[in-house]
PLY file of the C-alpha trace (Angstrom):
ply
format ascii 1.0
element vertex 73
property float x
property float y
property float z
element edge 72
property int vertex1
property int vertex2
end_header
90.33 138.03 122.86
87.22 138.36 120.65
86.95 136.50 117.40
85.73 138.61 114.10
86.19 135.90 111.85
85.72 132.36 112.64
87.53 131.05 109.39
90.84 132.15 110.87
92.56 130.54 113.82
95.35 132.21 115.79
98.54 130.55 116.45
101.05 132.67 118.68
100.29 136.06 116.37
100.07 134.28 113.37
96.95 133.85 111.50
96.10 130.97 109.11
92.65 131.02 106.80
91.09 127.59 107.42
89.47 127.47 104.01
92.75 128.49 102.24
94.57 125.48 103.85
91.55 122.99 103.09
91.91 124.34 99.85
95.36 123.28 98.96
95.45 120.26 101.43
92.56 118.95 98.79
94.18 119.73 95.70
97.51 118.15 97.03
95.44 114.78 97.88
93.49 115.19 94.51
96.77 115.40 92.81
98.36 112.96 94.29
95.50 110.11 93.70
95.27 110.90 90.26
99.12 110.05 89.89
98.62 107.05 91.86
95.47 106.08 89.55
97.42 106.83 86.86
100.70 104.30 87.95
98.13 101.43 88.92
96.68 101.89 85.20
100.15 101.68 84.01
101.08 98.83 85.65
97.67 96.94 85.15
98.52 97.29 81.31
102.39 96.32 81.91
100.62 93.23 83.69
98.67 92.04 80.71
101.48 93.07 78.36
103.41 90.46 79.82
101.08 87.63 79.84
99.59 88.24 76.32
103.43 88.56 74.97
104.10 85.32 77.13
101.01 83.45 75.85
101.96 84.61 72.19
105.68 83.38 72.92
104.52 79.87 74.12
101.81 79.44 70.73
104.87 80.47 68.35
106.74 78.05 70.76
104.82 74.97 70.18
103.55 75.87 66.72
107.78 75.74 65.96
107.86 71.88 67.71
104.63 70.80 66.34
106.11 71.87 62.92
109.57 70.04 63.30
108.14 67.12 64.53
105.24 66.81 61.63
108.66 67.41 59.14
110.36 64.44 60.97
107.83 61.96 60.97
0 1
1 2
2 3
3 4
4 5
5 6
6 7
7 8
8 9
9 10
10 11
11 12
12 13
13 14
14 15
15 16
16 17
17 18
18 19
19 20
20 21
21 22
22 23
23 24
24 25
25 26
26 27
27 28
28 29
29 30
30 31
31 32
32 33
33 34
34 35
35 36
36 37
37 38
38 39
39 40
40 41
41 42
42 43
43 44
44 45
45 46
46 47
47 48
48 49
49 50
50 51
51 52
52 53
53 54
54 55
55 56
56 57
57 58
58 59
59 60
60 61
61 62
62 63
63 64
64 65
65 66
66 67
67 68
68 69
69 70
70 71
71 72
């Protein structure tokens, strides 16, 4: 069997354009790492959230104790 078009394979009478496939394969993958850039972003920004509303939570903390203990002394 003679090949006219090289782009095209043959699987059991069925024929499948190479470039179409790459084509969609790549914009699944491109899809699918810009959602997973997007989640790490999210969660890098959840991370520091949490430790700036920590750090903030410990300074009101202590600023409260240093205050009561300047009022008992």
């Amino acid at each position: 069997m003679e090949k006219k078009n090289k782009k095209l394979l043959t699987l059991k009478n069925t024929q499948i354009n190479k470039n179409s496939l790459f084509t969609h394969i790549s914009k699944i993958l491109e899809k699918r790492k810009y959602q997973a850039g997007m989640y790490a972003n999210c969660e890098v920004t959840l991370i520091y959230f949490k430790i700036n509303y920590y750090i903030y939570n410990e300074i009101i903390y202590i600023s409260i104790l240093v205050r009561e203990s300047q009022k008992c002394q």
